[in-house]
N, C-alpha and C positions, 0 to 999 in steps of 0.2 A: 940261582936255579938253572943260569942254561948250559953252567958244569957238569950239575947233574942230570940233564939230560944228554948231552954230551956224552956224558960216561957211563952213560944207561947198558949197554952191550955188555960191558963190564962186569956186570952181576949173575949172567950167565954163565961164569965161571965156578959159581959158588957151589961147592958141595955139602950138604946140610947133614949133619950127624943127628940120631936119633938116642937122646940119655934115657937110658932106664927104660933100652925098647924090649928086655924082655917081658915089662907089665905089658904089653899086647900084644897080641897073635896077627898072624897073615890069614884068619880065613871070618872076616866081616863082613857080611850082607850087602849093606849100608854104611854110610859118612855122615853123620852131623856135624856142620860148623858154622858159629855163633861165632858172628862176628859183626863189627859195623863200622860204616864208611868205607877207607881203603882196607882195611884188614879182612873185608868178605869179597874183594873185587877177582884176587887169585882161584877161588870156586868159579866165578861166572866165568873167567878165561878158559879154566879144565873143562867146564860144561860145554861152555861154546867148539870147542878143539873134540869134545865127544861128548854128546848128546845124550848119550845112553848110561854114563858114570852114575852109577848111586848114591851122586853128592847133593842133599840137601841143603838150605842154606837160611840159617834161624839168624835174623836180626832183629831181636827183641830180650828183654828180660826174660829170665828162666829158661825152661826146654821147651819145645813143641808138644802138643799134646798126643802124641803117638801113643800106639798102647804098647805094655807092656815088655812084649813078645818081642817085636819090633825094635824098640829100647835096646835090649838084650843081646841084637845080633849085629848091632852099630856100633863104632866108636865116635866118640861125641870130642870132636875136635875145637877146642874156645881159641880163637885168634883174635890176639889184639895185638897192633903193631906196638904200641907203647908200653903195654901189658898193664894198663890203669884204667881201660873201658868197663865201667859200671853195669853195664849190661851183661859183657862175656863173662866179669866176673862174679856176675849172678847166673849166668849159665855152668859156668864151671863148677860153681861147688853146688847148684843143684844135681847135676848130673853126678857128681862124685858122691854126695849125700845117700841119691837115691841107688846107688852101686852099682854104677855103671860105668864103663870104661873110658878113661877121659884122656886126652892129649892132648898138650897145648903150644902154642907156634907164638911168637913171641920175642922183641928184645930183651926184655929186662921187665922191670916194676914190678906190682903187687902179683901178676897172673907167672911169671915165673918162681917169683917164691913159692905160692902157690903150689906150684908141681913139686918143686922142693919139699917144702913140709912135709907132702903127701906122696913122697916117692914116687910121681906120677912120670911117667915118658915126656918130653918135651923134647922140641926143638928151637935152638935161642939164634937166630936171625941176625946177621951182622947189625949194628946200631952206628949207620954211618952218618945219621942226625938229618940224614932227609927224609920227608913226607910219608907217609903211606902210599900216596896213588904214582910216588916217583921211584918204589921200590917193588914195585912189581916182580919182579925177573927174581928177586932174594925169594920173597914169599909164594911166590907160583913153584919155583923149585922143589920149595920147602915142602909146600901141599904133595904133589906132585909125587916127592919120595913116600909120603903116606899113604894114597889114594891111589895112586898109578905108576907102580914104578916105570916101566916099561916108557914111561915118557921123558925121565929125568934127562935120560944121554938125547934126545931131539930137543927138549929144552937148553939143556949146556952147549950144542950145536952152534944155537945163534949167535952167543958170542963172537962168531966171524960171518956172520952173516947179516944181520940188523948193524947196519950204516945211519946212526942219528942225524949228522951233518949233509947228505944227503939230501934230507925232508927238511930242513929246516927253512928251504927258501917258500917252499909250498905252504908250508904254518904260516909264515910270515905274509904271503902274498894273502890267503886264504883271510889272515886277521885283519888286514885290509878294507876286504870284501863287508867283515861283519862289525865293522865298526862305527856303533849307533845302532845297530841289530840284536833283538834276541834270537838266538840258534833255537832251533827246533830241527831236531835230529831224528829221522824217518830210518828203520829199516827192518830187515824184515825178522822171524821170531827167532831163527835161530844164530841171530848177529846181536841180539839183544844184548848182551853183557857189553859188547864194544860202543851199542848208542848211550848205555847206560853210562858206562867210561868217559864217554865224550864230553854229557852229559855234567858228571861230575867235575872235569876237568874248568869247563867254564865257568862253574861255580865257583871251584874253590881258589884255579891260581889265575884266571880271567875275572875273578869279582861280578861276574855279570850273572844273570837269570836265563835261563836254558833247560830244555824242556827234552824228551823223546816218546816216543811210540814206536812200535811195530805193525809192518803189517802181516796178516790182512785185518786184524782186529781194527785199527785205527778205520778202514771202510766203513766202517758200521757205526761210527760214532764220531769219534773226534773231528776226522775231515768238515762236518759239519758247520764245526766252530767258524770257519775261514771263511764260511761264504756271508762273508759281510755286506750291511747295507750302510747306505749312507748315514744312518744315526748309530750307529754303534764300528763304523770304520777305524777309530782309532781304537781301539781295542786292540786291533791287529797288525798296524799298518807298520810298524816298527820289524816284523816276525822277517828272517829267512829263514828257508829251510837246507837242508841238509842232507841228502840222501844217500846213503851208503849199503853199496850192493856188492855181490862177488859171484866172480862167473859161473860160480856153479848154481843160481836161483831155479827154483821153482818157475818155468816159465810162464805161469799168470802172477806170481807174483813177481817177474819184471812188467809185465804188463800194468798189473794195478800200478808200479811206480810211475812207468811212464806217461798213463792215463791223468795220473792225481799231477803230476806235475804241471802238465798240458793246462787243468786246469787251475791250479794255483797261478801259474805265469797268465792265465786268461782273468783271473782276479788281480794283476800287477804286483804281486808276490817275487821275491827274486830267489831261486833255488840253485842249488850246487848238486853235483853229481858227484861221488867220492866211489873210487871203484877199489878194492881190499888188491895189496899188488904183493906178490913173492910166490913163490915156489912151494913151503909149506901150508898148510894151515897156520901156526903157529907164526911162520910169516908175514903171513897177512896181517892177524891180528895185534901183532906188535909194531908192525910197519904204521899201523892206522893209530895205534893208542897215543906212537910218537908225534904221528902227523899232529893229532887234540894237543898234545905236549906242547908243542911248538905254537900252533895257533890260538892258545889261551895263554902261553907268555906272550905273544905278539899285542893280542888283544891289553893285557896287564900294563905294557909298555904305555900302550895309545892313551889307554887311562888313569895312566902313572901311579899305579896303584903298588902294594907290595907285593910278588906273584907268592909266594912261597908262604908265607906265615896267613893263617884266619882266624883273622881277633876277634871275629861275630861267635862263634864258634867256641871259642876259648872265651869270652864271658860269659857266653851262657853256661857253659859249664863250671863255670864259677859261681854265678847267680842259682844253682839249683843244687849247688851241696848241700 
């Protein structure tokens, strides 16, 4: 695994062809993509990088309940990295069923046949046998030529710009810090897709249990949780937090961070401060997903666990054919 992230930059080379792109037009309303796990994480990065995209994001069986009209003026995009997710490929042929425009991202498996049978546009994703949440840069590209072109060439940019070796001493210090810890990963709404990332990350190649929020919603609710008393202090007492900000916040929402932290370290809570560091946007946000990268192999290490493969994961999805 620390090859490929190593060689993470790498994938920003990639230029993604569109087969059989004249079944869709350039003038869509809307984006739907049904997707789950890492195969929907490339939507949250293009949302996060622009906020105003009309990219939806269906992780479930079927379509969304939109109406009609709506439908009509979307392409309904099914990504699955492995092109075998039972859910997208119930999204994909409902949406084709019900005659609507479909396009699918994809290495291989059942969801690119799929587009084959059905003549449908696809794009087929290098299949270089690692992870979904470690191929990000293939699949953001990929979205990216569909959804926004105009960001393909600032995406193929980074390819000399995102330095992995770099970050890796910070992952590794950082895993340090959270070992015996569950992370709980604060920030604010519109960095969502990156706590959600981070999130992920220690799930699946850290083996650990990690959580996130946003604020200012978490004010109003969650924070609650933490003001422990003496008969229910173990609940919590294991939690660090994580707070990740970028210099362009909302200035009460640096405030509430600093506020909420002030008081977590006043309940003996131990917190970290993560600030989004480069030049771009897009910068930022791959600077930071590396950082997770890094510090959930770190964490894998401490636990001697396998970072790269999840066999919880792949039973159950055995156990429920």
């Amino acid at each position: 695994m620390k090859e490929s992230i190593l060689n993470f930059a790498k994938q920003f080379s990639y230029k993604p062809e569109i087969i059989n792109k004249d079944k869709i037009s350039n003038e869509y309303e809307n984006f739907i993509l049904g997707g789950m796990g890492g195969s929907h994480l490339a939507a949250g990065i293009l949302r996060a990088h622009n906020p105003g995209l009309n990219l939806y994001i269906h992780r479930d069986y079927g379509i969304p309940e939109y109406d009609d009209s709506f439908n009509k003026k979307s392409l309904f995009i099914a990504s699955s990295y492995s092109g075998n997710t039972e859910e997208v490929l119930d999204f994909a042929d409902e949406a084709y069923t019900k005659g609507y425009e479909v396009l699918v991202i994809s290495t291989g498996g059942k969801l690119i046949d799929f587009a084959k049978e059905n003549n449908l546009a696809y794009i087929q994703i290098p299949d270089t046998g690692i992870q979904p949440r470690l191929a990000l840069g293939y699949s953001t590209i990929a979205l990216a030529s569909v959804v926004s072109k105009g960001l393909v060439l600032e995406l193929q940019s980074l390819e000399n710009k995102i330095i992995p070796e770099k970050i890796e001493k910070d992952g590794m210090e950082l895993a340090e810090i959270l070992q015996g810890k569950t992370p709980i990963i604060f920030t604010s709404t519109k960095n969502r897709s990156i706590a959600y990332n981070w999130k992920i990350k220690m799930n699946e190649t850290g083996k650990v249990p990690s959580f996130y929020n946003v604020f200012p919603e978490l004010n109003h609710n969650e924070m609650q949780g933490y003001d422990f008393i003496e008969q229910n202090k173990k609940l919590s007492e294991n939690f660090h937090f994580i707070f990740i900000a970028s210099s362009d916040e909302h200035p009460r929402i640096m405030k509430r961070m600093e506020v909420l932290e002030s008081q977590l370290q006043d309940k003996g809570f131990s917190v970290n401060n993560l600030f989004l560091s480069g030049e771009s946007r897009f910068e930022k946000i791959f600077n930071s997903l590396l950082l997770a990268d890094w510090t959930a192999l770190g964490l894998s290490e401490k636990y001697n666990t396998e970072p790269e493969q999840v066999p919880l994961i792949e039973d159950f999805k055995k156990r429920i054919k």
